[in-house]
Structures are given as C-alpha cells and as structure tokens.
C-alpha positions as YAML, in Angstrom:
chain: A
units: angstrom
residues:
- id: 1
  name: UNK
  ca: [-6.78, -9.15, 71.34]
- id: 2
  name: UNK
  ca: [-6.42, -8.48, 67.68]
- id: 3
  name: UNK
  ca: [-6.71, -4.94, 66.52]
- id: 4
  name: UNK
  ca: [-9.20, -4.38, 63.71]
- id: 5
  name: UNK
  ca: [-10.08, -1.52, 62.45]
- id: 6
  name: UNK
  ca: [-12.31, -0.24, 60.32]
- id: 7
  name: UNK
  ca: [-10.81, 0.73, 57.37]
- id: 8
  name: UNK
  ca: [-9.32, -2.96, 56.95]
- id: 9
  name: UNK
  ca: [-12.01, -4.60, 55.30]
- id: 10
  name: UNK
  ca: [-12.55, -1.83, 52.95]
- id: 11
  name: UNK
  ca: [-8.51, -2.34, 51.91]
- id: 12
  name: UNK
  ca: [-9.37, -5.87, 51.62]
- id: 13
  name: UNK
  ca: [-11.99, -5.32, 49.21]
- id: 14
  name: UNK
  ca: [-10.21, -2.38, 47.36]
- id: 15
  name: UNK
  ca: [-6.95, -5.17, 46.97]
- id: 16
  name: UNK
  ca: [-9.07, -7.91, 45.84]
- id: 17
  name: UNK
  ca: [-11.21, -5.14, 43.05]
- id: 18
  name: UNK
  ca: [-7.81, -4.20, 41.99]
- id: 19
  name: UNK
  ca: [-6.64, -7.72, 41.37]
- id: 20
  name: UNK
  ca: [-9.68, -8.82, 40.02]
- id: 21
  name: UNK
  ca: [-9.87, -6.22, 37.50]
- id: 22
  name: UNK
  ca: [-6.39, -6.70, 36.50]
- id: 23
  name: UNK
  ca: [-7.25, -10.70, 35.64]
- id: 24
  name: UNK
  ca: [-10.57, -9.19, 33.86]
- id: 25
  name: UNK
  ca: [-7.64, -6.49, 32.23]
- id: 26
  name: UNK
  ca: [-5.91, -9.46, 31.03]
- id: 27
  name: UNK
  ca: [-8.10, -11.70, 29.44]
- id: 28
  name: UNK
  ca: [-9.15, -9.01, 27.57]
- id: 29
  name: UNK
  ca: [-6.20, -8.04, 25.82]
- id: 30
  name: UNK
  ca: [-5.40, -11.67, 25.78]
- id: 31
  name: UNK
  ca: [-8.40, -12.91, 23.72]
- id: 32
  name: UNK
  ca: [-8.73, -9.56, 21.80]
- id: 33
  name: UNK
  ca: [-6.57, -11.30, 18.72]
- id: 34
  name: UNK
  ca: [-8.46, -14.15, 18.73]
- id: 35
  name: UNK
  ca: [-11.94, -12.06, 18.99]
- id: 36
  name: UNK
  ca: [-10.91, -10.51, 16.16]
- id: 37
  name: UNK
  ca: [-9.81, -13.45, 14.58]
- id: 38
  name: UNK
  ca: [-12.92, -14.88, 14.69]
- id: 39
  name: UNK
  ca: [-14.85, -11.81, 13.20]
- id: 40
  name: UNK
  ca: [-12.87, -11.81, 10.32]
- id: 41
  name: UNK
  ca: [-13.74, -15.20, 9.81]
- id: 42
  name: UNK
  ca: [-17.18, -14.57, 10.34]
- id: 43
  name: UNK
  ca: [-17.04, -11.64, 7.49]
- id: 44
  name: UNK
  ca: [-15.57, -13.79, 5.29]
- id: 45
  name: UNK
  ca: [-17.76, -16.30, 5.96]
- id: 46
  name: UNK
  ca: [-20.98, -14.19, 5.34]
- id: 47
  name: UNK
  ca: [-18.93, -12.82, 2.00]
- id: 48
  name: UNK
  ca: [-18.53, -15.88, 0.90]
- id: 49
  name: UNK
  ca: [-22.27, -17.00, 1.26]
- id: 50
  name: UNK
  ca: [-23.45, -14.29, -0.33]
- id: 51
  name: UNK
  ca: [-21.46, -14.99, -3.62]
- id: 52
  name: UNK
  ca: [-22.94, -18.57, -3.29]
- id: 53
  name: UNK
  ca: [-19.27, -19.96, -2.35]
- id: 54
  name: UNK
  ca: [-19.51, -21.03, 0.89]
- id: 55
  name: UNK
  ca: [-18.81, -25.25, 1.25]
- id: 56
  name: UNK
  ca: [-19.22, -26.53, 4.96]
- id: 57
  name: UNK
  ca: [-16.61, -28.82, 5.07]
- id: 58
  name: UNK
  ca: [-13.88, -26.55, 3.06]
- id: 59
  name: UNK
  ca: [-12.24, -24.20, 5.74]
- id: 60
  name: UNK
  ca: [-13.17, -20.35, 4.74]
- id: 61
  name: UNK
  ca: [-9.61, -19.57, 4.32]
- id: 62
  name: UNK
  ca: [-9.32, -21.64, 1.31]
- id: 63
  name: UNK
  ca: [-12.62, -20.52, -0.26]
- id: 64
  name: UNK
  ca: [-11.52, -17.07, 0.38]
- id: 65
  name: UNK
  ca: [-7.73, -17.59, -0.94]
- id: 66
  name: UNK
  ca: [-9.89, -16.38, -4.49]
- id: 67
  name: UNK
  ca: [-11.33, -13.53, -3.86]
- id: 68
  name: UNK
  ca: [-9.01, -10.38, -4.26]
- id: 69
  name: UNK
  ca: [-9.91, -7.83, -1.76]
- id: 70
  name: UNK
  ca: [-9.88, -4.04, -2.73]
- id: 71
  name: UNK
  ca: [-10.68, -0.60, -1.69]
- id: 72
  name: UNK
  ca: [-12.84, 1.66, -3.70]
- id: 73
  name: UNK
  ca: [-13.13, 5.79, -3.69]
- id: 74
  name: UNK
  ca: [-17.30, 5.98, -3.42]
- id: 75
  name: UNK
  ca: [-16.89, 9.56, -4.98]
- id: 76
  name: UNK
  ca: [-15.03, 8.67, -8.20]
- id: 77
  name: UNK
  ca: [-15.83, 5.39, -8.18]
- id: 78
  name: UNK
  ca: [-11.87, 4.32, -8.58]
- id: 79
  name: UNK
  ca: [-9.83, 2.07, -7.31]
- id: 80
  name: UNK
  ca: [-7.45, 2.81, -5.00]
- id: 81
  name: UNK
  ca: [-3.98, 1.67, -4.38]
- id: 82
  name: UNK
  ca: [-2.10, -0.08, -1.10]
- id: 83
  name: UNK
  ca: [0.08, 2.97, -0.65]
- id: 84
  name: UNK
  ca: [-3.05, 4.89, 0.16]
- id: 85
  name: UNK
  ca: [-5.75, 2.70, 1.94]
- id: 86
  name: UNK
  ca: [-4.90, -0.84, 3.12]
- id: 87
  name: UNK
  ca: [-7.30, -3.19, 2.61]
- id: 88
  name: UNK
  ca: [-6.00, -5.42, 5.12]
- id: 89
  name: UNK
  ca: [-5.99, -2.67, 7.95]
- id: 90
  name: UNK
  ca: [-8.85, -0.69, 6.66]
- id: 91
  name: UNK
  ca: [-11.96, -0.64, 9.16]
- id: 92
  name: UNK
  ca: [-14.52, 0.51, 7.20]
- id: 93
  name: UNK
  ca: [-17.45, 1.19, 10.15]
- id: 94
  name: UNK
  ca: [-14.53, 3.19, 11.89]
- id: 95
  name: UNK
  ca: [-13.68, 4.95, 8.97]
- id: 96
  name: UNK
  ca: [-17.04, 7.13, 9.04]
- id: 97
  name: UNK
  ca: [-16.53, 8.83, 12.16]
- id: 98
  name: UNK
  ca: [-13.40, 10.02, 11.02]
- id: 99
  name: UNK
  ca: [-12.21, 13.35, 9.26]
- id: 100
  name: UNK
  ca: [-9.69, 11.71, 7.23]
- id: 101
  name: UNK
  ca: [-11.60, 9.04, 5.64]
- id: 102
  name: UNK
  ca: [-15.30, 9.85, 6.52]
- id: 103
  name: UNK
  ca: [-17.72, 12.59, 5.88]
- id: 104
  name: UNK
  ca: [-21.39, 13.57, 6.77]
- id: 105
  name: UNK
  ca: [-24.15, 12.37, 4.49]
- id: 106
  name: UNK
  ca: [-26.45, 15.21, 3.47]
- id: 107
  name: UNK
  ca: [-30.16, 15.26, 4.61]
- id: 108
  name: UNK
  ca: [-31.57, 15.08, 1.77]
- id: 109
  name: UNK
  ca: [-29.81, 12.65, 0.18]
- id: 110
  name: UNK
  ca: [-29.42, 10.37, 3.34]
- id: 111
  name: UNK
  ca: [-32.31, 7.87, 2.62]
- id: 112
  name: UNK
  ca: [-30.83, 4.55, 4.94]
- id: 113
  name: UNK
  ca: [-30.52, 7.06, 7.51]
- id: 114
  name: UNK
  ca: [-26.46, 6.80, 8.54]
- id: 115
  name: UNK
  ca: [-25.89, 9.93, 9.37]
- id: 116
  name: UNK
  ca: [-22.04, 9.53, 8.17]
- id: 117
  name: UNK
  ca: [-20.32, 7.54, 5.23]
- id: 118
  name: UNK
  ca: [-16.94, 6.57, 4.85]
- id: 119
  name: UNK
  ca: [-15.08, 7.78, 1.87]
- id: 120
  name: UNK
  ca: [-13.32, 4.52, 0.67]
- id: 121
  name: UNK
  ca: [-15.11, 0.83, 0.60]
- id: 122
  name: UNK
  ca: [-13.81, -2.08, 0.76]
- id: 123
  name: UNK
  ca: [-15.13, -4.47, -2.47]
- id: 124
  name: UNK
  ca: [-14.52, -8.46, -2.90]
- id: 125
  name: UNK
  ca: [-13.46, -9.27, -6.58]
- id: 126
  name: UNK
  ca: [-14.23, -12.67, -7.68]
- id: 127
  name: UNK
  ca: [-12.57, -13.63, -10.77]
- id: 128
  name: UNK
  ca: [-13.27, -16.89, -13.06]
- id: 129
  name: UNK
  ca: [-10.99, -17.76, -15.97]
- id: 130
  name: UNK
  ca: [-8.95, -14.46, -15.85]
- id: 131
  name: UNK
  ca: [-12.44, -12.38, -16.32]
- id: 132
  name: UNK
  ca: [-14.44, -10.81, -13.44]
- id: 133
  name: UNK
  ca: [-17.53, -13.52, -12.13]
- id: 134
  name: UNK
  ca: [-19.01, -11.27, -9.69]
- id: 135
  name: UNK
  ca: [-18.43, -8.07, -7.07]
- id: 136
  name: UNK
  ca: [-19.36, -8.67, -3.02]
- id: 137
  name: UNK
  ca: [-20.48, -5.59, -1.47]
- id: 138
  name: UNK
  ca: [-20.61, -4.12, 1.72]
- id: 139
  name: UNK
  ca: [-24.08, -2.24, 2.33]
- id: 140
  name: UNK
  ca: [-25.78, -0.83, 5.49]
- id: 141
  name: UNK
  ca: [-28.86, 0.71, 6.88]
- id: 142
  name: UNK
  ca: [-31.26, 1.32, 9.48]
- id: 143
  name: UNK
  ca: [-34.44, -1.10, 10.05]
- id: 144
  name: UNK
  ca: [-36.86, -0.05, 12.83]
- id: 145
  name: UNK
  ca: [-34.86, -0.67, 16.07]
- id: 146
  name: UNK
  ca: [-30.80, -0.96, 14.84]
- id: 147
  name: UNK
  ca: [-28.54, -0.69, 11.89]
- id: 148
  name: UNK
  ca: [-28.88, -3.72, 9.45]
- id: 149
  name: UNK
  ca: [-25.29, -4.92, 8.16]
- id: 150
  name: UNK
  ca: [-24.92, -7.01, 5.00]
- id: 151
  name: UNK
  ca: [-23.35, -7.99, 1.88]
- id: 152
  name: UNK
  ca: [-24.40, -8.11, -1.83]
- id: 153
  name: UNK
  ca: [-23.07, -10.31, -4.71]
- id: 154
  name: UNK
  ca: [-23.66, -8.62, -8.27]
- id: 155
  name: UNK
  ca: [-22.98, -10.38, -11.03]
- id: 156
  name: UNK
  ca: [-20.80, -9.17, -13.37]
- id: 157
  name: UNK
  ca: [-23.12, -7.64, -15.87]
- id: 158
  name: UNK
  ca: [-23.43, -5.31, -12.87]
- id: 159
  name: UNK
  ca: [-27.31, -5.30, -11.99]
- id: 160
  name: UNK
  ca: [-28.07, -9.25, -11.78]
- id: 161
  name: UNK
  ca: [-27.97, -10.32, -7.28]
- id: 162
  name: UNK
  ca: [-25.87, -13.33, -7.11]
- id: 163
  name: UNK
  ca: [-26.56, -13.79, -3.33]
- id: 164
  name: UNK
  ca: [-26.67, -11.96, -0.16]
- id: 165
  name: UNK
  ca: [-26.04, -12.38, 3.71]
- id: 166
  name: UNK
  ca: [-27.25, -10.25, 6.29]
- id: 167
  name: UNK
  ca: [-25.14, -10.85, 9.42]
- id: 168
  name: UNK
  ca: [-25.87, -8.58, 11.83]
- id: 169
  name: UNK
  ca: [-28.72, -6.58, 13.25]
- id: 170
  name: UNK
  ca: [-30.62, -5.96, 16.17]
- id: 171
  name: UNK
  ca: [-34.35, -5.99, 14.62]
- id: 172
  name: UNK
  ca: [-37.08, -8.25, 16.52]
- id: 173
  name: UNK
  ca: [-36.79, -11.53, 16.48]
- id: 174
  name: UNK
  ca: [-39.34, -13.22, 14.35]
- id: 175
  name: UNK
  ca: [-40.16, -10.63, 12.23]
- id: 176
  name: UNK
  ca: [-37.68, -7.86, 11.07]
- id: 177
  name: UNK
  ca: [-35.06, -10.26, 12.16]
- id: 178
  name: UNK
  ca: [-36.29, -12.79, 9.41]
- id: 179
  name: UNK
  ca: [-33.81, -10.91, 7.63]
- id: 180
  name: UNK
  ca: [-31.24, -13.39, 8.27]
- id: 181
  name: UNK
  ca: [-33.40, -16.40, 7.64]
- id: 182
  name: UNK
  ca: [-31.81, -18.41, 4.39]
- id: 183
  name: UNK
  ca: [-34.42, -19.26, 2.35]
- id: 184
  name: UNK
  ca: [-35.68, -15.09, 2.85]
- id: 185
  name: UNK
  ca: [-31.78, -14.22, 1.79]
- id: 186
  name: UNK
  ca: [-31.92, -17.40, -1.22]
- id: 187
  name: UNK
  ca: [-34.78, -15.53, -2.90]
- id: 188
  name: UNK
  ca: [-32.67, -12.76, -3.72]
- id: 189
  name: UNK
  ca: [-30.89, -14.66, -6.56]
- id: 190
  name: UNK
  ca: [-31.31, -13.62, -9.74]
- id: 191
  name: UNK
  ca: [-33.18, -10.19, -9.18]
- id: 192
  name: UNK
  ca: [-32.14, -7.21, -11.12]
- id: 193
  name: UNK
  ca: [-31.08, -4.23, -9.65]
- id: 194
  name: UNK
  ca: [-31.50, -1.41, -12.53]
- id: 195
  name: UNK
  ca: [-34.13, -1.22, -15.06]
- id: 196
  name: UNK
  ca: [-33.10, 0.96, -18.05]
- id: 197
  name: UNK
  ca: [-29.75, 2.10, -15.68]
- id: 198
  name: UNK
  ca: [-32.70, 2.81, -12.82]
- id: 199
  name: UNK
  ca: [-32.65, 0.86, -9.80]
- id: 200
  name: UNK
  ca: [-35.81, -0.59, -9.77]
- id: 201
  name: UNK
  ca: [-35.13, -3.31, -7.24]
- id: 202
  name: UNK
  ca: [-37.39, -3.21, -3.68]
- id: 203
  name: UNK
  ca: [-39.12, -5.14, -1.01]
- id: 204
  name: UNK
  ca: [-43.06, -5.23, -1.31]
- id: 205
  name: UNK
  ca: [-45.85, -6.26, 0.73]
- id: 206
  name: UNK
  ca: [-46.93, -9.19, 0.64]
- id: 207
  name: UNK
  ca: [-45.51, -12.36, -1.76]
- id: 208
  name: UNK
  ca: [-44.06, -11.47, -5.10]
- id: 209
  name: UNK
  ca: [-46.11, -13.27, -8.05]
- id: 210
  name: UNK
  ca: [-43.88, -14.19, -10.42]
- id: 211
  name: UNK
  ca: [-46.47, -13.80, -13.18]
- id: 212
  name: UNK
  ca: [-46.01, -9.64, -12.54]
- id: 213
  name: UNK
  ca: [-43.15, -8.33, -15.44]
- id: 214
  name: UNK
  ca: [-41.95, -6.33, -12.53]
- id: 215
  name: UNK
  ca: [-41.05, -9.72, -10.64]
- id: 216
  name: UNK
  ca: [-37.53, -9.47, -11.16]
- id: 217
  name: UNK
  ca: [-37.21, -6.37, -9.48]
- id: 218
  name: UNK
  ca: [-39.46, -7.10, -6.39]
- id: 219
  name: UNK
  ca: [-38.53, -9.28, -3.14]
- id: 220
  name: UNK
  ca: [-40.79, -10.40, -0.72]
- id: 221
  name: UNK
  ca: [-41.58, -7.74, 2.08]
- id: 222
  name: UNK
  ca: [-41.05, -9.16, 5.72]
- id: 223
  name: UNK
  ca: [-44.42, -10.17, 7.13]
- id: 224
  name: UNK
  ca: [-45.29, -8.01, 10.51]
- id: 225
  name: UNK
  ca: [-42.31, -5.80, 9.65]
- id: 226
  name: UNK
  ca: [-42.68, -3.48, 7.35]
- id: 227
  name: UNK
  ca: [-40.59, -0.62, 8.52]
- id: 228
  name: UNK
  ca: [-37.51, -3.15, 8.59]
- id: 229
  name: UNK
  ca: [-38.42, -4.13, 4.77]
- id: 230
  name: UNK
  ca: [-38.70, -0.44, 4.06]
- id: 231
  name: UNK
  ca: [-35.20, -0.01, 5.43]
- id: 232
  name: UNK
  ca: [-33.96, -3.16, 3.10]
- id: 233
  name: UNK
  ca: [-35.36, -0.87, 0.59]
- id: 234
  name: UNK
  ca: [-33.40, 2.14, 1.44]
- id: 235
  name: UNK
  ca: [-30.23, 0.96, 2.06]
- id: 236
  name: UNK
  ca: [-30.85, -0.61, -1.08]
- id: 237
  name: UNK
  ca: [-31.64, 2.95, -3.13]
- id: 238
  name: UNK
  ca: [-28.73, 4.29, -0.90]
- id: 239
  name: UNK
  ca: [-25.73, 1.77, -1.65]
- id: 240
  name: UNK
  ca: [-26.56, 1.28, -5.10]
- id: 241
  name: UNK
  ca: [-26.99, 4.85, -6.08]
- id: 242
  name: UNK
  ca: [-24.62, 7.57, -6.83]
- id: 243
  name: UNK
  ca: [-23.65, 8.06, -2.99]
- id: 244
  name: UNK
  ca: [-23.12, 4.11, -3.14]
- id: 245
  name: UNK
  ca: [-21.54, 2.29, -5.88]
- id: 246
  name: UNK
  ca: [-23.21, 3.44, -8.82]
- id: 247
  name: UNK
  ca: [-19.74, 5.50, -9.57]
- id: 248
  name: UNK
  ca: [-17.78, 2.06, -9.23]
- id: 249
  name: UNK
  ca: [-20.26, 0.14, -11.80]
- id: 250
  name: UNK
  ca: [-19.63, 3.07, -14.07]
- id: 251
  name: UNK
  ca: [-15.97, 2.79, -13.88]
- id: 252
  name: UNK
  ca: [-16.01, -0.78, -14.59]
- id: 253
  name: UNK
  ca: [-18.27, -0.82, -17.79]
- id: 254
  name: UNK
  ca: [-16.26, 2.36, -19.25]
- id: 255
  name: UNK
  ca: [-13.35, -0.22, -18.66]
- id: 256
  name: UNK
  ca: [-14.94, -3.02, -20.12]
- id: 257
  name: UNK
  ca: [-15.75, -0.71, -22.80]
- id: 258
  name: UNK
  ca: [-12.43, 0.71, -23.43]
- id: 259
  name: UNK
  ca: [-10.60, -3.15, -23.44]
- id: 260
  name: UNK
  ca: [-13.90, -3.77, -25.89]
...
C-alpha cells in the first residue's frame, strides 16, 4: 500500500509554481530587449509621423538615420552635452520621479496637471540643407480618465505645427480617444502656436470655420469629449510655455539672431 500523505500534493503544487514561475521569470527577461526594441521603434515611428516623414515601405531606421537627437535643460532652455545627459540612455517619463533629474511642478503653475516634470527633454532636430527644417517635441498631459502622450513638429520659424502624433492614452474609445484618429491629428498642420509671442493656439467646440481670422490658432474640439479637448488645450499652454519649451525657442532665435 502506497503511503501518501498529505502534505505531498501541496509539494507537488509548490514544485510545479516554482518551476512555472521560473519559465514565466525567463521569458521575461528574455523578451525584455526586444520589448524595448519595439517601443523605440514605435517612438520613432510616431516622431517621425508627426514631422510628416514617415514612408510605409522605408524601414524607420533609415527615415530616422536624419534626425539628430538631443537633450534640452527646460529651465534655461540650453542644450546640453553627452557628458551630462545621454540621449540614448535618457528615459525621460522616469526622469520626473527622480531627485536628480526631476522636480515638482508648482500648483499654480501646473495647468496639464503632472504633478512632476523632468528637468532635461529630449528634442528631435531635423535639419535640411545644413539649416534647421523643423523641432519634434515631446509633450504630455492629462485628458479625463489617463495621461495623453504625444509629439509636436514646429516648424522652424518656431510657432508654425508641422504635424503631430498622439500615441498613447487611455481616454474612451470613440470619443476622447479620437485623439489618435489621422485625419483629427492631419488638421493640425499649419496652425500657429503664438500670436504676437502669445500662444494663442487651442481646441474649441465645435468645427473651426476657416472664415474666423482666429482660424489658424483654433483646432477642432473632440465631439462628446470635451474635458479630453480641454486637456489637449492644457498640455498645450503647459509645454509650450515658459515651464515647457518657450526657454528653448528663445535660445534658438537669440542664436539665429546672433549668426544673423
């Protein structure tokens, strides 16, 4: 008669947990390269859509072999070199919630509602016969349910929208998520950010008519979801205002100026 006790099938399950987990383990660290592999492909790939330079059938390494990738001081606006922040290593989201390279937004002041802001950015320099064609930016914010990720292509007179490509969010489906529908993100082109060095540019309600002389600086609100279009607008007033990048646009004209 064979001896079973009671505590053997709760081994047997313990062993086979164990070894499961380990495979689960495994994979993990395994496919973590790749995973991230494939996001910064994905990035790149949203980066490069919103500059309007994304071709199908050209793999995104190529397209992005042009763009030189930097990192920017949001305070002073200034580049910044290798030796200090790597812009290959740098994880910008990451970089917030630390007390080396992030720092707590003020209440007042903290109109997309982040709570934290890294001190260095990460900007994509596009440059076209040795002179600069356009800037990709990184910008965040909150919509009604999650944060709204995305990036913005100026031009290089510094207040004209190239293109833009929001890539991740977790607003409803249908209505704030129509954020990442195209022909939404198309109509972008061509708007104006400042108006007499004010940023003027927002979502409205309703359809823009193009006969208004504020059309340039109005985008179509998001139909059903107007506290995700309010957030558009916020991050908006936040990123490209002196807590944003209005430092870095300053730096470059006073350059422009000075090689003038």
């Amino acid at each position: 008669m064979v001896d079973i006790t009671p505590a053997k099938p709760f081994y047997s399950v313990l062993i086979l947990a164990f070894a499961c987990s380990a495979l689960v383990a495994g994979a993990a660290v395994g496919l973590r390269p790749k995973q991230e592999a494939n996001r910064q492909l994905d990035r790149q790939k949203n980066i490069l859509y919103a500059a309007g330079l994304y071709q199908e059938n050209t793999p995104v390494e190529e397209l992005f072999a042009d763009i030189d990738t930097r990192i920017v001081e949001l305070e002073t606006g200034k580049f910044v070199s290798d030796d200090t922040v790597n812009p290959r290593t740098f994880n910008q989201r990451r970089a917030a919630f630390t007390d080396d390279f992030g720092r707590e937004i003020p209440a007042d002041s903290d109109v997309a509602k982040l709570g934290r802001q890294e001190k260095y950015s990460l900007v994509y320099m596009v440059n076209k016969d040795g002179k600069l064609s356009q800037i990709i930016l990184p910008v965040r914010g909150k919509g009604l349910w999650s944060t709204m990720y995305a990036y913005v292509a100026i031009d290089a007179d510094l207040t004209t929208i190239r293109g833009v490509s929001f890539y991740e969010h977790g607003e409803t489906p249908g209505l704030g998520g129509e954020i990442e529908n195209r022909k939404w993100q198309d109509s972008w082109q061509g708007k104006q950010l400042y108006k007499d060095n004010s940023l003027s540019l927002s979502l409205i309600k309703g359809s823009v008519d193009s006969a208004n002389p504020d059309a340039d600086y109005q985008i179509d609100g998001l139909s059903g979801a107007t506290l995700t279009s309010i957030g558009v607008s916020d991050l908006l007033e936040f990123w490209f205002g002196d807590h944003g990048f209005k430092p870095f646009f300053a730096q470059l004209q006073s350059k422009e100026s000075t090689n003038g």
